[in-house]
FIPADO-722551 format. One record per residue (C-alpha): residue in three letters; chain; y, z, x. Coordinates in pm, whole numbers, plus 50000, padded with zeros to 5 digits. Each point is the difference from the previous one (the first is absolute). Layout:
REM residues N
+-----+----+-------+-------+-------+
|  aa | ch |     y |     z |     x |
+-----+----+-------+-------+-------+
| ALA |  A |     Y |     Z |     X |
...
+-----+----+-------+-------+-------+
END
This chain:
REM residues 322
+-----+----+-------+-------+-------+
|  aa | ch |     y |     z |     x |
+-----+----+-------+-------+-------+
| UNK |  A | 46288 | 51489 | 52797 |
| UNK |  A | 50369 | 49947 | 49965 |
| UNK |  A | 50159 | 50099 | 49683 |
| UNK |  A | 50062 | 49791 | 49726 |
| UNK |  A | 50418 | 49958 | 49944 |
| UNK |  A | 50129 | 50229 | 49723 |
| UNK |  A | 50206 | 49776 | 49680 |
| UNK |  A | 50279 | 50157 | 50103 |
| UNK |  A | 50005 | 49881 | 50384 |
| UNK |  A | 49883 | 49643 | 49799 |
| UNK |  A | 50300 | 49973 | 49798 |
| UNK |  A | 50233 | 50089 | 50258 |
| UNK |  A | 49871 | 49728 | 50234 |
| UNK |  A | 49994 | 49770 | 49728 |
| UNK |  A | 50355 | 50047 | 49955 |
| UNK |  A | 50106 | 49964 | 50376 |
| UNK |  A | 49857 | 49689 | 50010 |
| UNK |  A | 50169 | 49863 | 49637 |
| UNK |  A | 50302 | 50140 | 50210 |
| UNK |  A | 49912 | 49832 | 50363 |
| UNK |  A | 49973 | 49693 | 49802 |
| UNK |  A | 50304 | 50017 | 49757 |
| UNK |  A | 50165 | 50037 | 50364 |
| UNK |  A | 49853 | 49726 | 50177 |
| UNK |  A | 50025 | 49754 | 49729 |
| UNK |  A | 50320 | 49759 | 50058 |
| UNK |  A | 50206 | 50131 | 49775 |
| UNK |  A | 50224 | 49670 | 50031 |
| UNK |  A | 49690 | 49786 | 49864 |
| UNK |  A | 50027 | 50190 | 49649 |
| UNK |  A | 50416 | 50055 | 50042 |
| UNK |  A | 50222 | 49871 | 49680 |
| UNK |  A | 50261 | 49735 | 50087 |
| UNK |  A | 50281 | 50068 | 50177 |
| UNK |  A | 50306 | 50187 | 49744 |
| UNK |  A | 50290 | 49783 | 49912 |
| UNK |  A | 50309 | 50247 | 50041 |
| UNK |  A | 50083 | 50085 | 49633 |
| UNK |  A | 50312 | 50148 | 49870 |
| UNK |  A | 50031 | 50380 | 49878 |
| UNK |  A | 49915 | 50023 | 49635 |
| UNK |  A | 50324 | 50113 | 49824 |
| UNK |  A | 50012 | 50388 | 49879 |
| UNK |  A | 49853 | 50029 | 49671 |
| UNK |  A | 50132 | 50329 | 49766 |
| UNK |  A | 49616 | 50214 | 49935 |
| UNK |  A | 49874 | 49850 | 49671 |
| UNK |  A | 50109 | 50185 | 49701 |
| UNK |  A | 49793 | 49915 | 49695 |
| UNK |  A | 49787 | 49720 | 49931 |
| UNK |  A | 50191 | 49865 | 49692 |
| UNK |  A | 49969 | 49591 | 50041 |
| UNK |  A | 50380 | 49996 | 50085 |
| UNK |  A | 49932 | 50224 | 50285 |
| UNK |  A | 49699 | 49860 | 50129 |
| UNK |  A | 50169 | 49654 | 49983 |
| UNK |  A | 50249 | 50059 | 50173 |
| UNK |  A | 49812 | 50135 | 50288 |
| UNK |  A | 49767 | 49710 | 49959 |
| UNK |  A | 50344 | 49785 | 50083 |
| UNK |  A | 50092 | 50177 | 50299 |
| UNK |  A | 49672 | 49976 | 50160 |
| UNK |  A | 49993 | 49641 | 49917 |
| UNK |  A | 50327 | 49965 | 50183 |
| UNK |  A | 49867 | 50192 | 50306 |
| UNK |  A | 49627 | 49771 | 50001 |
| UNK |  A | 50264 | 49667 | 49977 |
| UNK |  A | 50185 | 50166 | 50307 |
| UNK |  A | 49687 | 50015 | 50247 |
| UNK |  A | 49897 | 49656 | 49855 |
| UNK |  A | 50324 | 49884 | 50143 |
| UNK |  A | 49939 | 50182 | 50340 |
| UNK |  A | 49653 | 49849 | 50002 |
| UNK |  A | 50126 | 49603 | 49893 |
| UNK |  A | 50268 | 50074 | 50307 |
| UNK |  A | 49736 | 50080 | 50263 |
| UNK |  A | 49808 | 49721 | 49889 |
| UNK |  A | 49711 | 50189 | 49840 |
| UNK |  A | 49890 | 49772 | 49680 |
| UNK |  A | 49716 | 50160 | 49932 |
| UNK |  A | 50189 | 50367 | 50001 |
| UNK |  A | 50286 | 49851 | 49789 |
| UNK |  A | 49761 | 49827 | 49724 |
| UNK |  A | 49846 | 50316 | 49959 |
| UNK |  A | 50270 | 50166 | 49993 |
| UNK |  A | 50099 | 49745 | 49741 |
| UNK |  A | 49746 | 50079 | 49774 |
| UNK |  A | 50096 | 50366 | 50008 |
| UNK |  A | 50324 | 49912 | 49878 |
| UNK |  A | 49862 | 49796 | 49701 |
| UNK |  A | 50154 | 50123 | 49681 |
| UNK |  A | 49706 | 50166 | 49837 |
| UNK |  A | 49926 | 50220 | 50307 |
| UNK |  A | 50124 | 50381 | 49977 |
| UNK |  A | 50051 | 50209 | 50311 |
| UNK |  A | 50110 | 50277 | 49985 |
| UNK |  A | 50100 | 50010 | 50406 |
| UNK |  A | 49967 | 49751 | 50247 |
| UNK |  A | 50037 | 50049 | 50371 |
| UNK |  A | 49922 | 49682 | 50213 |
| UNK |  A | 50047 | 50204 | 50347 |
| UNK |  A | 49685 | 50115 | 50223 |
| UNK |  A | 49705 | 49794 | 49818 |
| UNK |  A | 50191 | 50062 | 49622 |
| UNK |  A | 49961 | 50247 | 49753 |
| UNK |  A | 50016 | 49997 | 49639 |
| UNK |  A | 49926 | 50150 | 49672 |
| UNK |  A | 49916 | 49729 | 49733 |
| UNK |  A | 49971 | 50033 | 49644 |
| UNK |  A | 49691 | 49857 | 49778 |
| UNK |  A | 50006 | 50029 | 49627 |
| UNK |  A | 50287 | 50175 | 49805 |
| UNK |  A | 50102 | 50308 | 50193 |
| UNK |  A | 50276 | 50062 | 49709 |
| UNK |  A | 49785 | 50087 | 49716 |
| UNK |  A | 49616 | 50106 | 50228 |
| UNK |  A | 49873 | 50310 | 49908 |
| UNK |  A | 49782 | 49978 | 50328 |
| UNK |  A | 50113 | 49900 | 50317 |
| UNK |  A | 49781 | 49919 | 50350 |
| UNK |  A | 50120 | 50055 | 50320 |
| UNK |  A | 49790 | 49757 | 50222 |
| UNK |  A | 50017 | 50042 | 50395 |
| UNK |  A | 49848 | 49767 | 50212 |
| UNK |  A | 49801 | 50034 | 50353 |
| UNK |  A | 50048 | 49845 | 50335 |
| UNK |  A | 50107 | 49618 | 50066 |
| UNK |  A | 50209 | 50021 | 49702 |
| UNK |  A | 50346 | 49880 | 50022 |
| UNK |  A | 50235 | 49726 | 49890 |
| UNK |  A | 49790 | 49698 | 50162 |
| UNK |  A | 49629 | 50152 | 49805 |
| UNK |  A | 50251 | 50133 | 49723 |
| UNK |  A | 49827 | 49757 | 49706 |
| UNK |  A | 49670 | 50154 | 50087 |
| UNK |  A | 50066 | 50304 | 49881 |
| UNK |  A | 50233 | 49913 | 49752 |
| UNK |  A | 49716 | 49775 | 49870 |
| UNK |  A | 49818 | 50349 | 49954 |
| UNK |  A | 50260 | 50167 | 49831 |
| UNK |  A | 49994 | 49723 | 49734 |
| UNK |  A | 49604 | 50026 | 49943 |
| UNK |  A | 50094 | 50388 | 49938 |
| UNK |  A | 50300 | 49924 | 49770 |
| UNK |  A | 49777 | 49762 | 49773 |
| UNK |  A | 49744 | 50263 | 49964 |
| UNK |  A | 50225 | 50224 | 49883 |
| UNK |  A | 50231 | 49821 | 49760 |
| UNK |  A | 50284 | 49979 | 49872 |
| UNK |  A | 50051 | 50454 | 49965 |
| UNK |  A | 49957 | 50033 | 50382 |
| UNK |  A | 50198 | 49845 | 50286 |
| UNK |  A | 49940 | 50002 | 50359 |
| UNK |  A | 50188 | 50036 | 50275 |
| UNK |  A | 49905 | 49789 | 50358 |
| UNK |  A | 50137 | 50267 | 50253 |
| UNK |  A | 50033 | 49836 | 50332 |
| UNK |  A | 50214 | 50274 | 50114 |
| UNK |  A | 49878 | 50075 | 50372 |
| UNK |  A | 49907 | 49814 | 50279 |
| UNK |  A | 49624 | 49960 | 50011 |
| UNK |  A | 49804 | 49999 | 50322 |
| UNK |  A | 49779 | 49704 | 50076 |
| UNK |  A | 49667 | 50043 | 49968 |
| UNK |  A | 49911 | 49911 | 50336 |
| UNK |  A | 50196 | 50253 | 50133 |
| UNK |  A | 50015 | 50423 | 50190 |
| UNK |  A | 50218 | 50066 | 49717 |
| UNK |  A | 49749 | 49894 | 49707 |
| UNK |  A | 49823 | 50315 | 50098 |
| UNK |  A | 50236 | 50207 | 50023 |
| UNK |  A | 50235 | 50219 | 49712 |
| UNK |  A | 50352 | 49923 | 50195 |
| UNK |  A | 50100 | 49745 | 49722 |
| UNK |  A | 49848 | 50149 | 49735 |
| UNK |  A | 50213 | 50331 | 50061 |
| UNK |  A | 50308 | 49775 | 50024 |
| UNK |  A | 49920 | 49780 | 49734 |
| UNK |  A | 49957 | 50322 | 49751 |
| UNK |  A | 50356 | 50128 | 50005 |
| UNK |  A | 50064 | 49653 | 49882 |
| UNK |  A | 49726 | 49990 | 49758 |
| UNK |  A | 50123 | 50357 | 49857 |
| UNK |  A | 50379 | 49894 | 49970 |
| UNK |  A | 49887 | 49713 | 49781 |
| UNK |  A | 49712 | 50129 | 49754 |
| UNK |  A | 50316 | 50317 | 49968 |
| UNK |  A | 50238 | 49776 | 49933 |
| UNK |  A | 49775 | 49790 | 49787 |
| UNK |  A | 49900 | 50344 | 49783 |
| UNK |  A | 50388 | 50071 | 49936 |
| UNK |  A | 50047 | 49640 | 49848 |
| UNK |  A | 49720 | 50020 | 49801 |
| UNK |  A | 49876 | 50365 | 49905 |
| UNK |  A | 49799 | 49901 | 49720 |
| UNK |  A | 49794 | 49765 | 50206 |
| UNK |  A | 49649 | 50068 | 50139 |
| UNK |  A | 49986 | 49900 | 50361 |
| UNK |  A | 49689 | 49929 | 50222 |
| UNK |  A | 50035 | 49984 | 50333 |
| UNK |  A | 49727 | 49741 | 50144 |
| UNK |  A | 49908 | 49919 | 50412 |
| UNK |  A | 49848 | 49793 | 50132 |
| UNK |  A | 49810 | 50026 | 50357 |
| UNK |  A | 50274 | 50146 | 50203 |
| UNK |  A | 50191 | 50015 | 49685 |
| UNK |  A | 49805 | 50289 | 49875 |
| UNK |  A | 50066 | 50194 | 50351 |
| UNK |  A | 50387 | 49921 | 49903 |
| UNK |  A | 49960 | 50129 | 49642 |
| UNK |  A | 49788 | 50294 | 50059 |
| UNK |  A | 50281 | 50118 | 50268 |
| UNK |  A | 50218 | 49941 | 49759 |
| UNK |  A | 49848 | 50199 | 49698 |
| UNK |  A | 50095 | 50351 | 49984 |
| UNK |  A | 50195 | 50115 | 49712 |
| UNK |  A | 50092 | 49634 | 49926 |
| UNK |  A | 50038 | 49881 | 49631 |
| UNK |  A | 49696 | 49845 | 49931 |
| UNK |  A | 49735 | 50017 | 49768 |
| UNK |  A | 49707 | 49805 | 50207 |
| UNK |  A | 49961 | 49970 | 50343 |
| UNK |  A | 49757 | 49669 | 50124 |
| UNK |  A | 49828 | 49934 | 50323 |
| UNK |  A | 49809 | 49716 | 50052 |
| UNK |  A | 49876 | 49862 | 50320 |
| UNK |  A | 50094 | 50265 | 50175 |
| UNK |  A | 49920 | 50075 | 50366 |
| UNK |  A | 50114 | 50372 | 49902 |
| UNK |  A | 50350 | 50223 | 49923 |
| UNK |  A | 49973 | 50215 | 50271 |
| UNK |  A | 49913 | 50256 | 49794 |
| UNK |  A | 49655 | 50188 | 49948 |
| UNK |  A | 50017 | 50097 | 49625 |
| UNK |  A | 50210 | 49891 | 49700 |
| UNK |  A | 50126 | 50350 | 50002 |
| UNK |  A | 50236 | 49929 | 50310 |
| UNK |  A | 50194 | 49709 | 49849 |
| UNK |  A | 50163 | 50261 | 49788 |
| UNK |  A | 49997 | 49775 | 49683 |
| UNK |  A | 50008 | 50052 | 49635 |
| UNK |  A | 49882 | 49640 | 49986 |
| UNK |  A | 49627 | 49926 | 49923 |
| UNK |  A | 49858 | 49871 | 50341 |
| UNK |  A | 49795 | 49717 | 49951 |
| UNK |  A | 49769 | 49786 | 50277 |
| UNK |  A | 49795 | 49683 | 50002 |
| UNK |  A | 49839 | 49760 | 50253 |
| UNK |  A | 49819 | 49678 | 49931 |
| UNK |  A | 49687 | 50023 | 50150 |
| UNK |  A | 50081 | 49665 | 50184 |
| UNK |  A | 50317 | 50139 | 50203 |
| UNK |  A | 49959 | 50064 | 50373 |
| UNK |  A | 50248 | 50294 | 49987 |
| UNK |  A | 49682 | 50203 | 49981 |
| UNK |  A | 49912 | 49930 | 50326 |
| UNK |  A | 50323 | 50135 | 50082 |
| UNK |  A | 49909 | 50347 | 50185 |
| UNK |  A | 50145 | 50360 | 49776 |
| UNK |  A | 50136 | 50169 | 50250 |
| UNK |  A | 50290 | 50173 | 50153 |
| UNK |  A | 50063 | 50008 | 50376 |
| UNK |  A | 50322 | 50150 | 50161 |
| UNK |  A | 50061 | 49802 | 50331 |
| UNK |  A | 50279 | 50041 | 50231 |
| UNK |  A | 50203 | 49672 | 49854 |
| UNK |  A | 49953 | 50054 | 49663 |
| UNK |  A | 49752 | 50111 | 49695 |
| UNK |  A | 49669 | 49720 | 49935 |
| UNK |  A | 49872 | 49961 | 49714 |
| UNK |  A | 50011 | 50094 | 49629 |
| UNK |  A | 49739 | 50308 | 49949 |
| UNK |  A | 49809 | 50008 | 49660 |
| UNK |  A | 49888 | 49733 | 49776 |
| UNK |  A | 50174 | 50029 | 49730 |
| UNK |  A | 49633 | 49880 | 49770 |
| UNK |  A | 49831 | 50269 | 50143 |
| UNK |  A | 49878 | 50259 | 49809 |
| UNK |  A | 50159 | 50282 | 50222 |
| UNK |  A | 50334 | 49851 | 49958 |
| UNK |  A | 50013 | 50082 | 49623 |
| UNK |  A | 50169 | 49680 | 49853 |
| UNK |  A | 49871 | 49822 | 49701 |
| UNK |  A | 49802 | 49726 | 50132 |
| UNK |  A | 50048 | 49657 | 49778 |
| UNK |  A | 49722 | 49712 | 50034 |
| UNK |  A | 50175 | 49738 | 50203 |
| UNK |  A | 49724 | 49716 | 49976 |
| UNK |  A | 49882 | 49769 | 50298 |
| UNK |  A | 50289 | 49874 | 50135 |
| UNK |  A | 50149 | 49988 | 50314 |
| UNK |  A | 50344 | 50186 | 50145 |
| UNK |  A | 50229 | 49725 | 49813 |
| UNK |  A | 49830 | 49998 | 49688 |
| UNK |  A | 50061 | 50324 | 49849 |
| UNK |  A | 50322 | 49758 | 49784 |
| UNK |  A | 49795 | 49724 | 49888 |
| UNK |  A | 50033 | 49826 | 49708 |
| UNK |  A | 49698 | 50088 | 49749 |
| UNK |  A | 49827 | 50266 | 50310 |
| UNK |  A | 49915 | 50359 | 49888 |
| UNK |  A | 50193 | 50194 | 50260 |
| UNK |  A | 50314 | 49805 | 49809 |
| UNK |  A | 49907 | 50132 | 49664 |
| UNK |  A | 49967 | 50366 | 50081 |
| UNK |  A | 50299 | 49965 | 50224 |
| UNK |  A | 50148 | 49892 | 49674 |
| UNK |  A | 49835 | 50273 | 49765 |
| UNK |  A | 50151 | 50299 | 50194 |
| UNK |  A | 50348 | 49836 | 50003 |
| UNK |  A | 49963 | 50030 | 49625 |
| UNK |  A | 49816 | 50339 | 50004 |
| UNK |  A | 49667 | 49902 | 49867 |
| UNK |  A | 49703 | 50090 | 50222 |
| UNK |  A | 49873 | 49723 | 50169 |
| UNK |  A | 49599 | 49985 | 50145 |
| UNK |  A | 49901 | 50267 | 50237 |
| UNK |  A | 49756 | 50011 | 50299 |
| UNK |  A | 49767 | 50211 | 50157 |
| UNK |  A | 50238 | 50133 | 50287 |
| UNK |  A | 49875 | 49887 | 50385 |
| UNK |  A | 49790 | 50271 | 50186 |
+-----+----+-------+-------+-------+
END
């Protein structure tokens, strides 16, 4: 009688296909639109303070640099680029960099950065760029309202995310880039505002991004939420002060997402641990029934204890996964 497959040999063949078929997939069927050549941002001095003067004038420059790729974008005939671009530039928008180059990045301001006390650092997942920017801006509003007017958050497009349907989705190459990045910011951040308590929150690949990016960084809370994993095994190897927090709506299909770890020739698969599993060590929030884009929505419960540990109360735990 043949033997029955061990979990291990299970996972791993679960993940070769997920692979096989990340692979196979047209990638052109799920591509963004073509990029409309945009200008170099112009060099911005580190930010010093966040006084209102200071902040406002960065808030100028960047303005001037989202106007410049909405002129680029007009010239090549892209209308939909430029009114979005636009809208960006609207008067009551704060950025505090803009970069319309390579899909865009961008760090936008909600709420009063000047006077917060608390500050999030939101990072988004894959198919996240200039043309699905209002998406997850959209989110970082929902998260601003909760907290009110002592917190501000910060919409950190600052890498450029791999499309879901995709060999690099499962893979840490970006994430590992994207960190350095992600570090620079949060330390720069920290220096203009030392009094501030900073959270740094991911999303789906997001949270592989801000896990790589956590040791010995400034902040006070670390949050993962629909995460396919960090790459790490235990909270302990993140190297972080921060309190590591996890959640996962019961609804979201990153659970079917395989946690493992393979080494292949081209590159490393996979994520390794879930980070709500009780071996992992994190504190594990209740993220409701939702889905993988609803963790940010208005009036859901992942949103409210997303929003109690950005203002250090304790939100609702769970029973961790097996």
């Amino acid at each position: 009688m043949a033997s029955r497959p061990r979990p291990a040999r299970l996972r791993r063949t679960a993940l070769a296909l997920l692979v096989a078929a990340s692979v196979a997939v047209p990638v052109a069927g799920a591509a963004r639109p073509a990029a409309v050549p945009a200008p170099a941002p112009a060099a911005h001095a580190a930010l010093a303070a966040t006084t209102p003067a200071a902040l406002d004038e960065r808030y100028a420059r960047s303005r001037e640099d989202i106007r410049a790729a909405e002129r680029a974008a007009a010239g090549h005939g892209d209308r939909a680029g430029a009114a979005a671009l636009t809208a960006m530039a609207a008067p009551d928008r704060r950025f505090l960099s803009f970069d319309g180059r390579d899909g865009g990045r961008s760090a936008e301001v909600l709420g009063d950065l000047a006077h917060a006390g608390r500050i999030a650092v939101l990072v988004p997942g894959s198919d996240t760029g200039l043309d699905t920017y209002e998406r997850f801006r959209a989110g970082a509003r929902a998260l601003q309202g909760e907290l009110g007017e002592q917190a501000a958050v910060v919409a950190w497009l600052g890498y450029r995310t791999p499309d879901t349907v995709s060999p690099e989705v499962l893979t840490p190459g970006r994430a590992d880039t994207a960190a350095r990045q992600l570090r620079a910011f949060v330390e720069e951040l920290h220096a203009a505002a030392p009094r501030a308590r900073i959270a740094l929150l991911g999303h789906s690949y997001g949270s592989v991004v801000c896990a790589r990016a956590a040791a010995g960084l400034p902040v006070a809370d670390l949050v993962l939420f629909g995460s396919p994993g960090t790459g790490y095994d235990h909270v302990g190897e993140l190297r972080t002060g921060a309190t590591v927090w996890a959640g996962r709506g019961t609804g979201d299909w990153i659970a079917r997402v395989p946690h493992v770890s393979l080494d292949l020739p081209f590159a490393t698969v996979g994520f390794g641990a879930d980070p709500t599993a009780k071996d992992f060590g994190a504190h594990v929030f209740a993220a409701g029934t939702g889905g993988h884009s609803d963790y940010l929505r208005p009036g859901s419960a992942p949103l409210r204890a997303i929003a109690a540990i950005v203002t250090g109360r304790r939100p609702a735990e769970e029973g961790r996964h097996a």
